[in-house]
Every structure is written in structure tokens, then in C-alpha cells.
C-alpha positions as CSV (number, residue, x, y, z in Angstrom):
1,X,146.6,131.3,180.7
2,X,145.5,129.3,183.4
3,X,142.0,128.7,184.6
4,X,141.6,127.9,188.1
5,X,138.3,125.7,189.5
6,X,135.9,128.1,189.6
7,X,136.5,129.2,186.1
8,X,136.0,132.6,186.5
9,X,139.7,133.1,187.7
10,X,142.3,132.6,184.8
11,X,146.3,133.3,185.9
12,X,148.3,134.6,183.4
13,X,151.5,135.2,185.6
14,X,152.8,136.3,189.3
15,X,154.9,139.0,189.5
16,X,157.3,139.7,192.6
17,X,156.7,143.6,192.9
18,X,158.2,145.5,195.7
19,X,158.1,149.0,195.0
20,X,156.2,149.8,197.7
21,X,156.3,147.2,199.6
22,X,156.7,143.2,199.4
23,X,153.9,141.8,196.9
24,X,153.6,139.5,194.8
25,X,151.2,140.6,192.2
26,X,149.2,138.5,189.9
27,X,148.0,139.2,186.6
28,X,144.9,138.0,185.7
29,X,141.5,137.9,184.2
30,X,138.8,137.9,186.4
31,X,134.9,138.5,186.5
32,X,134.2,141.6,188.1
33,X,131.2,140.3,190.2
34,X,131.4,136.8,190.7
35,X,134.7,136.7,192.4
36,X,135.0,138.1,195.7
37,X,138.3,136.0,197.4
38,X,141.2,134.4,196.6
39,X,144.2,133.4,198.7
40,X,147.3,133.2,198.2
41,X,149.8,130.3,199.1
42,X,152.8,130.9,199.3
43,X,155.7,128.2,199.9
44,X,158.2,129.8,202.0
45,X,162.0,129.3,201.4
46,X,164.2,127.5,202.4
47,X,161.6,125.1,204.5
48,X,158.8,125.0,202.1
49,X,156.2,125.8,204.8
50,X,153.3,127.1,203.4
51,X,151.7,130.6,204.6
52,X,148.2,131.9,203.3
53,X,147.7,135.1,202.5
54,X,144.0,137.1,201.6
55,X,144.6,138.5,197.9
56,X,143.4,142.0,197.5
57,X,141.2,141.5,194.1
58,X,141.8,144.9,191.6
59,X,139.8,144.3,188.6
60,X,141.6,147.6,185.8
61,X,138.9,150.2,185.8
62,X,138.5,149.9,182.1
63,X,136.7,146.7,181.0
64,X,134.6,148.4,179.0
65,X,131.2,147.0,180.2
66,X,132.8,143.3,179.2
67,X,131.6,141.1,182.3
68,X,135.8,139.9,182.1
69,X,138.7,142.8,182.8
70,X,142.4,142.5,183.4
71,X,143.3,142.1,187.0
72,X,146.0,142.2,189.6
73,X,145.5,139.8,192.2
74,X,147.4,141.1,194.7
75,X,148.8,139.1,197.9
76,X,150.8,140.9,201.0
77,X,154.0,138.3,200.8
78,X,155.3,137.3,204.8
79,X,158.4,138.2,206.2
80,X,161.5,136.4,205.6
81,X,159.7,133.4,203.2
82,X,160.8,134.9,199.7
83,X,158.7,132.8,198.1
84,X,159.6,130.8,194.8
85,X,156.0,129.9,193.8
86,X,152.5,131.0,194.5
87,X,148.8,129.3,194.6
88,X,145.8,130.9,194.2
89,X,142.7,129.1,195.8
90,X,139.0,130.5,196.8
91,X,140.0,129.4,200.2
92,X,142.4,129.6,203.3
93,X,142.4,126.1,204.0
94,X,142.6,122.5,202.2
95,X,145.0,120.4,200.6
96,X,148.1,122.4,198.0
97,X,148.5,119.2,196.5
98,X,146.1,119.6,193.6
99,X,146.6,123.4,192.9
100,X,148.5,124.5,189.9
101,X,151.8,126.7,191.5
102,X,152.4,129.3,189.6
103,X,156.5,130.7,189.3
104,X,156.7,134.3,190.9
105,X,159.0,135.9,188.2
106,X,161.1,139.1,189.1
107,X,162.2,137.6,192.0
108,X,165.6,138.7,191.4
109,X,167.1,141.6,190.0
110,X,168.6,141.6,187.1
111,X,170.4,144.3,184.5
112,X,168.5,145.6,181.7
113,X,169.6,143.4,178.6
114,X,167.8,145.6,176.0
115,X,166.7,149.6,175.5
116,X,163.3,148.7,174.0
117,X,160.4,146.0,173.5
118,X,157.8,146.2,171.7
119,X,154.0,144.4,173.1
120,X,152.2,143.8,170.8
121,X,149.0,142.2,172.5
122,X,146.8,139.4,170.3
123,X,147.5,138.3,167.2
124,X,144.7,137.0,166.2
125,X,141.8,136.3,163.4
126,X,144.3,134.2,161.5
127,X,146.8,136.8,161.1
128,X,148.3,137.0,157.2
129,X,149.3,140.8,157.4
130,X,152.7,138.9,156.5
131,X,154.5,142.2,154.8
132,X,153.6,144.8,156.5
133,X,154.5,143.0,159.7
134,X,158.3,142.1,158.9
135,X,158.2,146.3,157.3
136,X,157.1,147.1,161.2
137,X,159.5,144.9,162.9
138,X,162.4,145.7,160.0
139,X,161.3,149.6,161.0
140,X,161.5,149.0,164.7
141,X,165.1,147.2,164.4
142,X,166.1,150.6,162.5
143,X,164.5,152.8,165.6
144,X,166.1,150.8,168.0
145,X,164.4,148.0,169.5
146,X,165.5,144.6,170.6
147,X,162.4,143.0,171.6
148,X,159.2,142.1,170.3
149,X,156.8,140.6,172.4
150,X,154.0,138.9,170.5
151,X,151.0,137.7,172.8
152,X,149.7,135.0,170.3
153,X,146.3,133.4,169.7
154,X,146.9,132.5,166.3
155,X,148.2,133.4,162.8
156,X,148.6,131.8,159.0
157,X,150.9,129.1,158.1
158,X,153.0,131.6,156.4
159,X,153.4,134.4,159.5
160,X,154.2,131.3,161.1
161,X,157.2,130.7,158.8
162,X,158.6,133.9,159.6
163,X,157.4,134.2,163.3
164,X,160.0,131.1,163.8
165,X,162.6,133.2,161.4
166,X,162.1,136.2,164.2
167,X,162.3,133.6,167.3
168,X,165.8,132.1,165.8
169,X,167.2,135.2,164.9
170,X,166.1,136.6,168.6
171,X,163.9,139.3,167.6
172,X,160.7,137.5,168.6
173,X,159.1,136.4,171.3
174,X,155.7,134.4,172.0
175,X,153.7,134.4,174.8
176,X,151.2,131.6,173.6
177,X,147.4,133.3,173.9
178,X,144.8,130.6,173.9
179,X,142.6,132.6,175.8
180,X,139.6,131.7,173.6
181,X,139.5,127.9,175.1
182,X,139.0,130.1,178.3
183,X,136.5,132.5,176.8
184,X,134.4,134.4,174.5
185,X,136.5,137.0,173.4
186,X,135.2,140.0,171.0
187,X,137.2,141.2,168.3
188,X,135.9,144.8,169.5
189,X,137.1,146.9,172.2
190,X,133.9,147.7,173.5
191,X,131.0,145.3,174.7
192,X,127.8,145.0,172.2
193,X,125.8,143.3,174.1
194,X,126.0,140.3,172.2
195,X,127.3,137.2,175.2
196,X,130.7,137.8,174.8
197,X,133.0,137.6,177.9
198,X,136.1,140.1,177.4
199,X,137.4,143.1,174.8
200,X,139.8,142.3,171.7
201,X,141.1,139.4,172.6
202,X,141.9,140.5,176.4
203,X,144.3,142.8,175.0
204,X,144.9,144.7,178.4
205,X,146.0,141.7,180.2
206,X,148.2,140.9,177.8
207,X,149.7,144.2,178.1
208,X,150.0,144.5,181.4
209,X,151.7,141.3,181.6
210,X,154.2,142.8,179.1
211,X,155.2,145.3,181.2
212,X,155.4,142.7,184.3
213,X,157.9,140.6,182.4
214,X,159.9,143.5,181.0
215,X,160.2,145.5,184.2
216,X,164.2,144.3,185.0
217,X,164.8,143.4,181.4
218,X,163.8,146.6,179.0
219,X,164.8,150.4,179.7
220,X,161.5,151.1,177.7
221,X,158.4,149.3,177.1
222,X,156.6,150.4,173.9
223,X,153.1,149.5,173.9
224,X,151.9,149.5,170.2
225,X,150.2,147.3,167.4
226,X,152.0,145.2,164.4
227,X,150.4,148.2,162.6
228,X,151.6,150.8,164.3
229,X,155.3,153.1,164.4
230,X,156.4,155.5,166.3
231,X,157.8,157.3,163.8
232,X,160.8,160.5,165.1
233,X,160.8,163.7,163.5
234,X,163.3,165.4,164.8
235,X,165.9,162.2,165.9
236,X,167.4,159.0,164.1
237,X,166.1,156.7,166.4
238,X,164.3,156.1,169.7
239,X,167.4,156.2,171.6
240,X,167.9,159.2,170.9
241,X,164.7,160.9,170.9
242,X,164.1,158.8,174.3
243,X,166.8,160.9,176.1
244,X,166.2,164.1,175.0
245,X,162.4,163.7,176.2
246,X,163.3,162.6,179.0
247,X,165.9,165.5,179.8
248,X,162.8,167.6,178.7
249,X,160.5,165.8,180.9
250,X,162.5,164.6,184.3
251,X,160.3,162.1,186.7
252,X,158.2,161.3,183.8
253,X,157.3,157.6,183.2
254,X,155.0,157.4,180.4
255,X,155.1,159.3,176.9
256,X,152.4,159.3,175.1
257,X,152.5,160.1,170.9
258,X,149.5,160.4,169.3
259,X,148.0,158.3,166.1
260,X,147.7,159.4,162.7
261,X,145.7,156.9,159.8
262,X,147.2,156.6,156.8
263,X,144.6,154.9,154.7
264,X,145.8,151.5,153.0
265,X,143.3,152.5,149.9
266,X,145.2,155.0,149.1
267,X,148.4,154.6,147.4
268,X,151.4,156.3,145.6
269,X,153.5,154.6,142.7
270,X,156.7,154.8,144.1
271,X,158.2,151.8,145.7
272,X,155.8,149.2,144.1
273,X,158.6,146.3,144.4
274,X,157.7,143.4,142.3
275,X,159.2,140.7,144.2
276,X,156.7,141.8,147.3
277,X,153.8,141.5,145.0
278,X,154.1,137.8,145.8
279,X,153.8,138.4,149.7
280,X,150.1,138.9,151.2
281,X,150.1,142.2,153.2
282,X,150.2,145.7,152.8
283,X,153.5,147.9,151.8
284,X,153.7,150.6,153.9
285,X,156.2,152.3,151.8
286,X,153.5,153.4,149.3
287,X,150.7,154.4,151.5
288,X,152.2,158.3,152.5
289,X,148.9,160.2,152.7
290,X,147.4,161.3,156.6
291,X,144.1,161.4,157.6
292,X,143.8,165.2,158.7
293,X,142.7,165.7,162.5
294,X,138.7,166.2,162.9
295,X,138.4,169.3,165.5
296,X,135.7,167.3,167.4
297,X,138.0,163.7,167.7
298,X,140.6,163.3,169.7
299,X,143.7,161.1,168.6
300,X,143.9,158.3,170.3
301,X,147.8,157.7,171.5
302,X,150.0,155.0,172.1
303,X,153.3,154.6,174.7
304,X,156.8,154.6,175.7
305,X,156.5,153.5,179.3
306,X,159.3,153.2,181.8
307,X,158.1,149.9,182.9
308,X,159.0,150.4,186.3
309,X,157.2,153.7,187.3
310,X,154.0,152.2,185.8
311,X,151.3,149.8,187.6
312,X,148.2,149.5,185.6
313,X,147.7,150.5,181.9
314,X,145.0,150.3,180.0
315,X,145.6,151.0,175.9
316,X,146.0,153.9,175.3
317,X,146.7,155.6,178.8
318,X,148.2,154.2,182.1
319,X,145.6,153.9,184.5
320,X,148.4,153.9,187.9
321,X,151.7,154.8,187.5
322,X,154.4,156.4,189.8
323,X,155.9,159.2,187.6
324,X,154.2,161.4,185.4
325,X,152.5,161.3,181.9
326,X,153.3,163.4,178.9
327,X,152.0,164.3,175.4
328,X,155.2,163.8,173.0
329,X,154.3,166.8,170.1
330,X,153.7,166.1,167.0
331,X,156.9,168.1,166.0
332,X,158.6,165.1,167.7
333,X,157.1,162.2,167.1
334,X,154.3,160.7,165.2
335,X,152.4,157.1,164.8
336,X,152.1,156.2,161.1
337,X,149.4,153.8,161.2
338,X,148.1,152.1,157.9
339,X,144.8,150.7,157.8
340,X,141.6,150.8,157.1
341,X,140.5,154.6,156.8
342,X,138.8,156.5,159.3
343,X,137.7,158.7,157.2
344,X,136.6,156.7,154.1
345,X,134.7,159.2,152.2
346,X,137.4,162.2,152.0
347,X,139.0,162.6,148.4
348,X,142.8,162.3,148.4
349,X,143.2,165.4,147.9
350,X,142.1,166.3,151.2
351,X,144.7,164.1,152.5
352,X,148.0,165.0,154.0
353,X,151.0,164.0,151.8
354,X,153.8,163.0,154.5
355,X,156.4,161.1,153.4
356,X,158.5,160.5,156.7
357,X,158.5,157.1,156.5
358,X,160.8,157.5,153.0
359,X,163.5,158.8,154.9
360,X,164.4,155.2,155.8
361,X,163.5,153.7,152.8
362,X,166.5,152.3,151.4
363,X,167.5,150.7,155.0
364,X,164.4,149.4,155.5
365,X,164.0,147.8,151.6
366,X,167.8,145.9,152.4
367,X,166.5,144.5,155.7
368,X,163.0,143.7,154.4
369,X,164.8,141.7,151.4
370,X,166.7,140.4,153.5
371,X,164.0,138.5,155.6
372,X,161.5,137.7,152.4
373,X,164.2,135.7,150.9
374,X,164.8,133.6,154.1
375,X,161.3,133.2,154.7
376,X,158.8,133.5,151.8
377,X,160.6,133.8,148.9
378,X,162.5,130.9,149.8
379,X,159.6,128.6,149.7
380,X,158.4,129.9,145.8
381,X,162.3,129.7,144.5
């Protein structure tokens, strides 16, 4: 994240984007009033001459009354100059020489080296979630994925340890997210009033950057939270389910599976693994009770994108995309997401006993071991 001059701009990263025609489109954060032009400068190939071009400024429609939103920046690029690298300046004119250039990525194309990747956008608060995050990523290996993105602010010693165990084993990788030496940042989605400068740790840039730097390299883009899985009914794996829904669903770029809670206060027995006592964190395998749906609340969902038939997305939605959105059924697909209950005050027995999750249990308990003793248990042997 880089702040330009009049710190009100900050760059995240350009993106060369020429689906409709030649762009180069950079993600940023911007203030919705106070900026009202940047340029672009461009260094043309293979003479390094520079052209200037007037950026069209899109701040996301959703920032959630926070004065700061995700933004593309978004600059017409000029014939035959394929640029490398890109400016951004309040101005047409004056001196390159002391403006950060910025590396247009995408410039070329290149074949998809993985069928999923996972964003998962801020890690923040001093993040110590440690087991429940190697039982997501464990889980999303079993589904399928290849990739997880972590946009990073910051996290314990320990999820360091195994953060770095993820990075070497090529799982993981960080985007470093230190946008809170740019910023105020809330820890809530929505704005309270209360002098802070942009939503949950500017969450929707970070996935909308995600998307940018997965567009040539991931089939699917899967837009979730460390908490959060995608969990298939009806198929093994993502792969699977992937292709029959979109058989089911041709010219559709963005499936959308809705969120069920499974409260972390309320726990079964079963699975209560004594070597995991020792690790901080929830264990999903014994939190199997739903939160029932409220007739007057809608789920919220999460997404499978095609990353290149999408444009803007906000969290929980796309905001522009070129194909079309669907709701995947809840006969296909759920999210099991433990945390905090929504619903606090219902008795378990009002709860939903689904045990879905179990059906992978005895994969997901090897590959979990597996990972403790490399990282955390190592360090107590």
C-alpha cells in the first residue's frame, strides 16, 4: 500500500485489464470527496517516452458511509506503448523523477496454474485463531484449493510459525497489509461515527485486489473468511461441484452460497483430541449445531467468482461483473461458519444438529496432525 503526496490516494496495485478495451486499472483506496484527478503516466515501450493519461476516478459504491472506499483508478492506456509501469500524479505535467512507478501486472497472459484460491482479506487484531485456521486451510486442501491469499496486517508469534510453514510448503501467500500506518481503520463494517477513515480493515480493497492478481492465474476465485467453508452436499470436492454448477448455470460468473453460524459455545463431545488442547483456537470438528434461519434475516453469502467475468465486488455480492450471478441451494452447498453466535440466547435444542463437516473427519484429523507437529507441537516436544 502506497500513499501518494496528497495522502488521500493510497495504490495498492495496477492491473493491465483489456476486456473491453486497453486499461490499465488501479486498485486503490481513495477519499470519495477530496480527490477529484489523477493522471496517469505511463512509460511507453520500447523508447521509454512518457504519455499522460486523465484517470477516470470509480470510488465501489459500497463504502458504507466510511469517508475511504476501494477504488479503481482507471487510465485509457495509448496505442502501441504497452506500458511496463505506471505513475499516478494529481497533475499532467512536472518532473517523473520523484513519483513512485508502480509495476502493471497482467501484462501478459499466462495459463491458469491452479483451480482455486482462496482471499481471505485482513488478518488482523493479533490473529491467534491458530487451530481453527490450519482445520480451514487443511479443509480447503481436501475441497480442492491450491491457493490461499492472506492480505495481512498482523497476527501472533505463533500463527506466524505456521503462516511461514504454509509459505514453504506453497499453500500461503501474503500480501503484507499495513494499511493502518496509512489510516484509521474500524474493525466494523459499517461507519459509527466515531473518526475512523475506512471499514474492517479495508477489506474490499483487499479483495478486489485478489481477484486482480488471480485473474490469469486461478480458474476460481473464492472469496471467504479464515472462518468460513464452503462446505458440498452433494459432491466430494469443489471441483466437482464447480462443473456441474456451471453446466447448470452456463455464462454465469459468480456463485453465491449462503452462510450458516454454528455457534463456538456450543459443543459436542466427540472429537475432543487432547493433543489440540494445547493449541489456542477453536476445533471446528466439535461445534455441529446451526443457527436456524430467522424468516425476517437474510443470509448473508459468500463467492465462487470466475475472476475474469467480474470487475468490482464488494463482500458479499459483486457490484460489476460481465456474466451472471446465481444463488447455489442449500441442497448443494453450504457455509459452516463457527463463531460467535448470532443468536446467543436460543437453547441448543433449538439448534440444528448437522454434522457434514464429519464426513471428512478422519482426512482432515491426519492432515491437521500432520501440520501441528511441524509447527506447534514441535516447539513444546
Amino acid at each position: 500500500i502506497t500513499a501518494l503526496k496528497d495522502n488521500r490516494t493510497f495504490i495498492i496495485s495496477p492491473y493491465f485489464d483489456d476486456r473491453e478495451s486497453k486499461v490499465t486499472r488501479v486498485i486503490g483506496i481513495v477519499h470519495h470527496e477530496d480527490v477529484k484527478q489523477l493522471y496517469c503516466w505511463f512509460c511507453c515501450q520500447p523508447d521509454g517516452q512518457i504519455y499522460v493519461s486523465k484517470a477516470k476516478i470509480d470510488v465501489h459504491s459500497d463504502r458504507f458511509e466510511f469517508p475511504y472506499g476501494a477504488t479503481d483508478i482507471v487510465c485509457l492506456e495509448p496505442p502501441n506503448c504497452d506500458p511496463t509501469h505506471v505513475s499516478i500524479h494529481q497533475s499532467p505535467r512536472g518532473n517523473t523523477d520523484q513519483l513512485p512507478r508502480f509495476e502493471i501486472k497482467n501484462r501478459k497472459a499466462e495459463t491458469f496454474s491452479v483451480d482455486f484460491t482462496v482471499c481471505i482479506s485482513a488478518m488482523f487484531g493479533n490473529y491467534n485463531n491458530v487451530l481453527q485456521f490450519i482445520q480451514s486451510v487443511e479443509m480447503y486442501k481436501i475441497l480442492g484449493v491450491q491457493k490461499v491469499m492472506i492480505y495481512k496486517n498482523n497476527c501472533s508469534h505463533l500463527m506466524e510459525k505456521v503462516l511461514k510453514f504454509y509459505i514453504e510448503e506453497g499453500t500461503v501467500e501474503i500480501i503484507p497489509w499495513p494499511i493502518d500506518s496509512h489510516l484509521r481503520v474500524s474493525a466494523e463494517w459499517r461507519f459509527m461515527q466515531d473518526g475512523t477513515h475506512i471499514g474492517y480493515y479495508g477489506q474490499i480493497a483487499a479483495l478486489n485486489d485478489c481477484i486482480y492478481r488471480n485473474m490469469q492465474r486461478s480458474k476460481f476465485v473464492v472469496l471467504s473468511d479464515a472462518d468460513e467453508i464452503i462446505l458440498p452436499l452433494k459432491h466430494p470436492d469443489w471441483k466437482t461441484m464447480m462443473s456441474s454448477l456451471q453446466e447448470q448455470n452456463p455464462r454465469t460468473g459468480v456463485f453465491l452460497f449462503e452462510n450458516h453460524i454454528f455457534p463456538k459455545t456450543v459443543s459436542t463431545p466427540a472429537f475432543n483430541i487432547s493433543a489440540w488442547n494445547a493449541v489456542p483456537g477453536v476445533n471446528i470438528l466439535q461445534h455441529v449445531h446451526r443457527e436456524p434461519d430467522r424468516k425476517d434475516v437474510i443470509n448473508p453469502k459468500k463467492m465462487i467468482i470466475d475472476p475474469r467475468k467480474v470487475v468490482q465486488t464488494s463482500v458479499h455480492s459483486v457490484l460489476r461483473a460481465y456474466g451472471k450471478s446465481v444463488n447455489v441451494p442449500m441442497d448443494v452447498a453450504l457455509i459452516y461458519h463457527c463463531r460467535v453466535p448470532l443468536q446467543g440466547n436460543l437453547p441448543r435444542e433449538s439448534l440444528i444438529r448437522d454434522t457434514t463437516l464429519w464426513r471428512y473427519n478422519s482426512s482432515l484429523i491426519m492432515s491437521v496432525n500432520k501440520v501441528l507437529n511441524q509447527t506447534v507441537l514441535r516447539a513444546q516436544k
